[in-house]
N, CA, C and O atoms as a GROMACS GRO file, in nm:
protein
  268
    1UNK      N    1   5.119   8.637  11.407
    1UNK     CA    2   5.239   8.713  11.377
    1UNK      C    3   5.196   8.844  11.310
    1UNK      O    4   5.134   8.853  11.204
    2UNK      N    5   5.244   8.954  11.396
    2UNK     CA    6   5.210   9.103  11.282
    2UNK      C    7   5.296   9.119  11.176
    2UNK      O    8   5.389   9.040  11.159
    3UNK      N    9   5.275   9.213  11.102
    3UNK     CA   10   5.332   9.261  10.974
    3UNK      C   11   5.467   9.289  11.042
    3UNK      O   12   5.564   9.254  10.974
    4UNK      N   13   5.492   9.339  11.151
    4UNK     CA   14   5.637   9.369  11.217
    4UNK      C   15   5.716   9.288  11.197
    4UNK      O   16   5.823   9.292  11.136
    5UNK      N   17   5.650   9.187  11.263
    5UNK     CA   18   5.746   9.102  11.268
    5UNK      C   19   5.790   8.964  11.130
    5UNK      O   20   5.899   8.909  11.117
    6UNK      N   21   5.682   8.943  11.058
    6UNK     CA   22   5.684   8.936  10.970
    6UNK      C   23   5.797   9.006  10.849
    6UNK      O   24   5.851   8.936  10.764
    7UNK      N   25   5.813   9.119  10.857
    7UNK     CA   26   5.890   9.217  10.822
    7UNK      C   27   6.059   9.197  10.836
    7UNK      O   28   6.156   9.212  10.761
    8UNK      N   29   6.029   9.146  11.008
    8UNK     CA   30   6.203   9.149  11.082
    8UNK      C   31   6.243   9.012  11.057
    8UNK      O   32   6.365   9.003  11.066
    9UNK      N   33   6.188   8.905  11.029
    9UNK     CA   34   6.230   8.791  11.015
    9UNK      C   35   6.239   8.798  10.875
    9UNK      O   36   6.359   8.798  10.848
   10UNK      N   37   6.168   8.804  10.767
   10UNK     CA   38   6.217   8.849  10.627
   10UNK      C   39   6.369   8.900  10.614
   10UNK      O   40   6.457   8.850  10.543
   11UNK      N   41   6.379   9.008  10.696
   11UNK     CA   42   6.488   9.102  10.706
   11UNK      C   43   6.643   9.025  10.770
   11UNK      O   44   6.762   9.041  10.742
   12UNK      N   45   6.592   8.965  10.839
   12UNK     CA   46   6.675   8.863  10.917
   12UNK      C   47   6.729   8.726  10.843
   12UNK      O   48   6.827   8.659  10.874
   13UNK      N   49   6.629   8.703  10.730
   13UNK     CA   50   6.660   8.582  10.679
   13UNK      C   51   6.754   8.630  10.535
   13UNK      O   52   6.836   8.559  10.476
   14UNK      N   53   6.725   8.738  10.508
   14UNK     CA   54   6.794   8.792  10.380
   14UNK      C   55   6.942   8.853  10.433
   14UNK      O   56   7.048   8.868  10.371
   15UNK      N   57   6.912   8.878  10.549
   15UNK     CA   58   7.083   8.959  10.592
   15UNK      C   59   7.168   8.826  10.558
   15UNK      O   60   7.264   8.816  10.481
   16UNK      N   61   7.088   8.703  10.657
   16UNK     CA   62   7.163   8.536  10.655
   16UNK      C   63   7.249   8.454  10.494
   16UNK      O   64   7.339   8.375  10.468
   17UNK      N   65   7.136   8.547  10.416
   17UNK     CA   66   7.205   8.521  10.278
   17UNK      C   67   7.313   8.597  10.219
   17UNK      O   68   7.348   8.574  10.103
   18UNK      N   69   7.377   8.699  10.300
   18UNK     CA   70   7.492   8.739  10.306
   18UNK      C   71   7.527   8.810  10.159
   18UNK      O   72   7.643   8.827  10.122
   19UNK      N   73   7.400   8.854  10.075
   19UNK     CA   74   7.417   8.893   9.954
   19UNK      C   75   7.494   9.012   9.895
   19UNK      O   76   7.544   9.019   9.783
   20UNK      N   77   7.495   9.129  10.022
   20UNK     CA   78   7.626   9.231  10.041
   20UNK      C   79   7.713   9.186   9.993
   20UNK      O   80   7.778   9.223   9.896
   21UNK      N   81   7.728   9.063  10.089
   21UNK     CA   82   7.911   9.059  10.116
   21UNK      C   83   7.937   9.014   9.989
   21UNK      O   84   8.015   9.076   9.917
   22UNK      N   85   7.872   8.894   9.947
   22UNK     CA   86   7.838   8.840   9.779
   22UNK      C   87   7.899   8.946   9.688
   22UNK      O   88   8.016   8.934   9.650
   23UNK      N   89   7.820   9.053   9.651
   23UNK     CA   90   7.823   9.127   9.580
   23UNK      C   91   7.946   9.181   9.610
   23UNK      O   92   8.024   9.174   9.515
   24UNK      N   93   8.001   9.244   9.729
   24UNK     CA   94   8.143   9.328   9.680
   24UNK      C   95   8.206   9.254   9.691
   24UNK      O   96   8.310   9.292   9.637
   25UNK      N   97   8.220   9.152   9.730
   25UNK     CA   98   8.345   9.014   9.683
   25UNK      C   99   8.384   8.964   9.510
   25UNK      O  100   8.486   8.950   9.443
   26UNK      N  101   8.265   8.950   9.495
   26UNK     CA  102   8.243   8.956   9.308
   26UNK      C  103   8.321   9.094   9.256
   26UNK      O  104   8.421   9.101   9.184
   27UNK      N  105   8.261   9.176   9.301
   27UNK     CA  106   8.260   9.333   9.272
   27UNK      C  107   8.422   9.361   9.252
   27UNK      O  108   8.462   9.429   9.158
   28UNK      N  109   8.510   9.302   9.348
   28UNK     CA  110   8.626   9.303   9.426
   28UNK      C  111   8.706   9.226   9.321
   28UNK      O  112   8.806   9.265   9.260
   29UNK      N  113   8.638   9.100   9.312
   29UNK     CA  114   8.747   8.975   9.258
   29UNK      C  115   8.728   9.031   9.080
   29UNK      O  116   8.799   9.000   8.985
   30UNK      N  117   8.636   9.101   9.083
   30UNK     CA  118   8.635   9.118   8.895
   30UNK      C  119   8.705   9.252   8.852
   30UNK      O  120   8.716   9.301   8.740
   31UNK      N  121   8.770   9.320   9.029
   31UNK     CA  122   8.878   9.458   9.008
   31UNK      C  123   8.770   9.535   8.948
   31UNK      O  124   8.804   9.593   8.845
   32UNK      N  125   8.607   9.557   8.995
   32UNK     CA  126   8.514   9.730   8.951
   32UNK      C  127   8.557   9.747   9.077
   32UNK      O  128   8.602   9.687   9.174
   33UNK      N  129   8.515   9.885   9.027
   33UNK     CA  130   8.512   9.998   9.154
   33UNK      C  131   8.375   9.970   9.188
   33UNK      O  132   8.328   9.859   9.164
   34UNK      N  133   8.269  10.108   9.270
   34UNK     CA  134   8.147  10.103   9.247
   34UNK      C  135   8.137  10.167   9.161
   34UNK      O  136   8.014  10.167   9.165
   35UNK      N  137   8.162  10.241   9.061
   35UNK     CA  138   8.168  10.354   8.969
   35UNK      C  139   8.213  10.218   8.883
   35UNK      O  140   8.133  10.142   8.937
   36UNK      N  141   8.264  10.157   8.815
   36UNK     CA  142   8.273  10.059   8.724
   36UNK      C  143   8.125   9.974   8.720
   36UNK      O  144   8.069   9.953   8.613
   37UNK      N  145   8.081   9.936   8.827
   37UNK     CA  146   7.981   9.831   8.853
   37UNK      C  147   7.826   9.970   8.826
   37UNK      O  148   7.730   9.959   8.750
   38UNK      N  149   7.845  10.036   8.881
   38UNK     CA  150   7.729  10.183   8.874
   38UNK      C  151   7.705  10.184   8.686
   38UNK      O  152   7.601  10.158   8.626
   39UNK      N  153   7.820  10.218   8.638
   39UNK     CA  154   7.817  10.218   8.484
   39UNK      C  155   7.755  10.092   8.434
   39UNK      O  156   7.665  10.108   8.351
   40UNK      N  157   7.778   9.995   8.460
   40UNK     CA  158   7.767   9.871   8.402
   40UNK      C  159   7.633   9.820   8.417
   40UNK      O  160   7.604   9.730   8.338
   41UNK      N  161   7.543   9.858   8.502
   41UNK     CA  162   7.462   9.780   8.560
   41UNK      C  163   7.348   9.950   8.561
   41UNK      O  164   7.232   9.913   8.580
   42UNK      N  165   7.351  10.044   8.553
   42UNK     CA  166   7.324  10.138   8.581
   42UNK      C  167   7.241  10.196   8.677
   42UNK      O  168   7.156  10.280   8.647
   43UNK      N  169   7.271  10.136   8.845
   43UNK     CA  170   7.230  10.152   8.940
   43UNK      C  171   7.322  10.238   9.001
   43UNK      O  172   7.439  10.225   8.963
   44UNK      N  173   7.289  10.358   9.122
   44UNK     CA  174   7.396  10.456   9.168
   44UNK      C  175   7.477  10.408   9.250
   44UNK      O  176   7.427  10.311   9.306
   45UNK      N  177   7.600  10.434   9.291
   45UNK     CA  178   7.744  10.410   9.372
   45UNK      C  179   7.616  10.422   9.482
   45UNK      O  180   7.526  10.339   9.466
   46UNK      N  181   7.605  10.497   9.570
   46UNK     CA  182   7.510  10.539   9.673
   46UNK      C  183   7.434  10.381   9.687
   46UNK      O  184   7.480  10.293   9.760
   47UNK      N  185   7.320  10.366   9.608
   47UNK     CA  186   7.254  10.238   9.641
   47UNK      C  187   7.377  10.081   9.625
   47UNK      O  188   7.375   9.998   9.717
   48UNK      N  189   7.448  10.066   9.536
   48UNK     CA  190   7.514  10.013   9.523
   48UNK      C  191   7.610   9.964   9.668
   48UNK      O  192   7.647   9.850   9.695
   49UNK      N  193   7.635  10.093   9.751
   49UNK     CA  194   7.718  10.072   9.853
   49UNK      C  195   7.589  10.027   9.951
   49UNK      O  196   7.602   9.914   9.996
   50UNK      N  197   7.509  10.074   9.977
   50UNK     CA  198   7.385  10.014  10.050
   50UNK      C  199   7.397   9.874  10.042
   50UNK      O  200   7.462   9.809  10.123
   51UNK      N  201   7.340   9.828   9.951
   51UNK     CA  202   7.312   9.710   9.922
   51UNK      C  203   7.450   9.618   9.968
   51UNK      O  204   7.437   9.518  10.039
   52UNK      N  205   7.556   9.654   9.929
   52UNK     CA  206   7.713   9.591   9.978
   52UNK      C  207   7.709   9.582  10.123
   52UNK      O  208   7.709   9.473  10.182
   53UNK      N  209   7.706   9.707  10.186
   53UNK     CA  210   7.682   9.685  10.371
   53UNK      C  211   7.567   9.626  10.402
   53UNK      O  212   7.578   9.562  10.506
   54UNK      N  213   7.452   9.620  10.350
   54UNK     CA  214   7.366   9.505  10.409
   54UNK      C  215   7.238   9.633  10.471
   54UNK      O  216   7.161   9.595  10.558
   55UNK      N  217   7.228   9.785  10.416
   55UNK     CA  218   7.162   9.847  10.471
   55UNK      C  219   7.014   9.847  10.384
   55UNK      O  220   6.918   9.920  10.406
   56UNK      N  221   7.026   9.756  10.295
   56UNK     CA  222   6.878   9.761  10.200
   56UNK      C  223   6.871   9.595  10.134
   56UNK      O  224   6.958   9.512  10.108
   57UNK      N  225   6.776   9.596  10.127
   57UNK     CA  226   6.728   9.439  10.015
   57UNK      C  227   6.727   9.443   9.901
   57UNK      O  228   6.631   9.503   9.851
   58UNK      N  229   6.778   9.414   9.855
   58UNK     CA  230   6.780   9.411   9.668
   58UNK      C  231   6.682   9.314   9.583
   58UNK      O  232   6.678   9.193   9.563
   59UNK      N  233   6.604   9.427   9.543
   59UNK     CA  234   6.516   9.344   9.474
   59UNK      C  235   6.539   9.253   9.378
   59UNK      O  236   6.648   9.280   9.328
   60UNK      N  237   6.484   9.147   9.320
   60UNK     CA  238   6.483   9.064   9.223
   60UNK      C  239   6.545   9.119   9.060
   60UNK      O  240   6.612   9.046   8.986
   61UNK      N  241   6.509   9.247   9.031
   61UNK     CA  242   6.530   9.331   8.930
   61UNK      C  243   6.630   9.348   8.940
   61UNK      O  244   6.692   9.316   8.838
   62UNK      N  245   6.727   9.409   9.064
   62UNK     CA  246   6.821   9.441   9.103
   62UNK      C  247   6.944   9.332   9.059
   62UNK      O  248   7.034   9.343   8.975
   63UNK      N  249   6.919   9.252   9.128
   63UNK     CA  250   6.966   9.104   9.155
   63UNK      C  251   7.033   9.065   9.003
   63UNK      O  252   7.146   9.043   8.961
   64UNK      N  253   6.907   9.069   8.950
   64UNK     CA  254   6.892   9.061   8.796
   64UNK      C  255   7.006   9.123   8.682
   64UNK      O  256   7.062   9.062   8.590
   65UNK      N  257   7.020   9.260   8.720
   65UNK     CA  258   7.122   9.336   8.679
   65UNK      C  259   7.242   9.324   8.711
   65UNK      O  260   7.328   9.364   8.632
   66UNK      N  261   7.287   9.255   8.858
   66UNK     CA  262   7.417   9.224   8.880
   66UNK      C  263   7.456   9.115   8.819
   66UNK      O  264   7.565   9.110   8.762
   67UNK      N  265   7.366   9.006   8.823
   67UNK     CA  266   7.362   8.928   8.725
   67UNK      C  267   7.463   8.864   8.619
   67UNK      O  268   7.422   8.787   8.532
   0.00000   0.00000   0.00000
């Protein structure tokens, strides 16, 4: 197996954990904005919305802070 693919199945198995949707459901049910949750956690609206659509992986640190 190359690093590629290695890579896409990682990528594939973390989309499966649905941690986006996670997050602005929480995000949602606790009434923040991203600008409430941005303040709170002090990560930017910008990455914040990333991470919600499923366009990046959130690291452990990350994770940590939503927390």
């Amino acid at each position: 197996m190359t690093q590629v693919q290695r890579n896409t199945d990682i990528g594939l198995a973390v989309k499966a954990l649905k941690i986006g949707k996670k997050v602005r459901e929480l995000r949602q049910r606790n009434k923040y904005t991203l600008q409430d949750l941005a303040s709170r956690t002090g990560l930017s609206k910008p990455f914040l919305s990333q991470i919600e659509n499923d366009h990046v992986v959130p690291p452990v640190a990350t994770l940590l802070k939503l927390a």
